[in-house]
C-alpha positions in Angstrom: 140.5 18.7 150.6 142.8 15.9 150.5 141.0 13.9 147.1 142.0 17.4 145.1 144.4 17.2 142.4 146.4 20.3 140.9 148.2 19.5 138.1 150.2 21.8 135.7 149.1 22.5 131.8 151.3 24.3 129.3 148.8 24.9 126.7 144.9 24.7 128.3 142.4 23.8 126.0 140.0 26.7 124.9 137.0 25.2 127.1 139.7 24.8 129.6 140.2 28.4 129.8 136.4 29.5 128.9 135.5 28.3 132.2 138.1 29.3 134.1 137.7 32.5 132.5 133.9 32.4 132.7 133.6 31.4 136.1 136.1 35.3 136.7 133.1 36.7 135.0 130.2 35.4 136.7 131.5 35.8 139.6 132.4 39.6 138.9 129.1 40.2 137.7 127.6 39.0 140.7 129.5 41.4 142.7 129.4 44.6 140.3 127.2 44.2 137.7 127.8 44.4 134.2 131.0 45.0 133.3 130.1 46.8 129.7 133.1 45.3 128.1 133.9 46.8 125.2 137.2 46.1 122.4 138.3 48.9 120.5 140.9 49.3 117.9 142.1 52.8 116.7 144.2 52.5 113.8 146.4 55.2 111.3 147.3 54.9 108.3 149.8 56.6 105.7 149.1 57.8 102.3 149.7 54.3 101.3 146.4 52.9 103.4 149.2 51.2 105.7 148.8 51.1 109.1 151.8 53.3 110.5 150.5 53.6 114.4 147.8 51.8 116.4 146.1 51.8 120.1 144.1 48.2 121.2 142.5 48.8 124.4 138.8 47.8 126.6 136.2 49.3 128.4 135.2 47.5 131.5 133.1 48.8 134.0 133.9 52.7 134.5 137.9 52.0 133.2 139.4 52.4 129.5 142.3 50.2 129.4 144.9 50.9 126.7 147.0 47.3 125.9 149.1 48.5 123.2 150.1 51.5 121.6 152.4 51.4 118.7 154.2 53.8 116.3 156.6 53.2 113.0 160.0 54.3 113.5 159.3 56.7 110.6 156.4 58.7 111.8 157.3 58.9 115.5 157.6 62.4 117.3 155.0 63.9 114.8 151.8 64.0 116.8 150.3 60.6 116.3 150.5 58.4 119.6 149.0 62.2 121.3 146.4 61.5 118.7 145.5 58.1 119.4 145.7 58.9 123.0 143.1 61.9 122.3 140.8 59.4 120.8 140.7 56.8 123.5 140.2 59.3 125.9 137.3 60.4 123.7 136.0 56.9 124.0 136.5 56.6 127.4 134.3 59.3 127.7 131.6 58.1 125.2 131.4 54.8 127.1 131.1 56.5 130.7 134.5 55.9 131.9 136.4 58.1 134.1 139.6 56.3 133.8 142.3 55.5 131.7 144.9 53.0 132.3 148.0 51.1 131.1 151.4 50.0 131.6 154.5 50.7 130.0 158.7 49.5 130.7 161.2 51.9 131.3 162.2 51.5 127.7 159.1 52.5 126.4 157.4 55.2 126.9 156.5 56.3 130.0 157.9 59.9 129.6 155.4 60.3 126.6 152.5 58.7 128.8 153.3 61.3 131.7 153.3 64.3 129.1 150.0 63.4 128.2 148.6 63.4 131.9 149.1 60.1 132.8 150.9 59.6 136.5 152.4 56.6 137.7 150.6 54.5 140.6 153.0 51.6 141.1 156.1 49.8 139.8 157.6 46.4 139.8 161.7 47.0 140.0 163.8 44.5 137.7 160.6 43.5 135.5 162.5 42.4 133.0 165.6 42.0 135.1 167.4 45.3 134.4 164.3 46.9 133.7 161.1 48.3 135.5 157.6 48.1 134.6 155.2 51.1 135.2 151.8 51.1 135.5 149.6 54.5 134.9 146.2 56.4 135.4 144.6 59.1 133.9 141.4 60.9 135.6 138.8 61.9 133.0 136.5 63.0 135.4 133.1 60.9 137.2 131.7 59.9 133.5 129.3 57.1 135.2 126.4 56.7 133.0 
């Protein structure tokens, strides 16, 4: 169409991006059904009620996706990020996913992911530059409910 303009923001506006993003969903639902998003947060905390170690992740549809796990310095290698990850999979389970997913750089952790069942299904090479990205799955079984 030659009366369409496409034009470049930095910073969308939030109804900007609800309907961009909206218009994702609607269609998605259309196609799928309900995705049964879902947030979760799973936090720890030390004897001082601080958080030392965290996991932020979604449900959607039959997937758990994790999008951050973090550890303190101090308290890594004692057990932690395996219990957070024991956790999510627990609610993956809960919520009828047979999935879990994420993506880590080679500077994180992707040794600790695969030692916890995870296995790598792709990779983007110099992602940073330097670097490589990795993304992985784990199976939990057909949890469809």
């Amino acid at each position: 169409m030659d009366d369409v303009k496409i034009e470049v923001r930095r910073d969308p506006s939030a109804e900007e991006t609800d309907l961009i993003f909206n218009g994702l969903v609607e269609f998605n639902e259309s196609q799928v059904g309900d995705p049964r998003f879902k947030e979760f947060g799973i936090l720890a905390s030390g004897e001082s009620a601080a958080i030392i170690a965290g996991l932020l992740g979604h449900t959607l549809w039959n997937g758990f996706f994790i999008s951050a796990l973090w550890v303190a310095e101090a308290v890594r290698r004692k057990g932690i990020g395996r219990q957070l990850l024991a956790r999510a999979e627990e609610l993956a389970v809960q919520n009828g996913c047979d999935h879990i997913h994420l993506d880590t750089f080679d500077f994180q952790a992707r040794d600790f992911y695969e030692k916890n069942g995870f296995q790598i299904f792709g990779t983007i090479e110099d992602y940073p530059i330097g670097h490589k990205r990795y993304y992985l799955v784990k199976k939990l079984g057909r949890q469809i409910k």
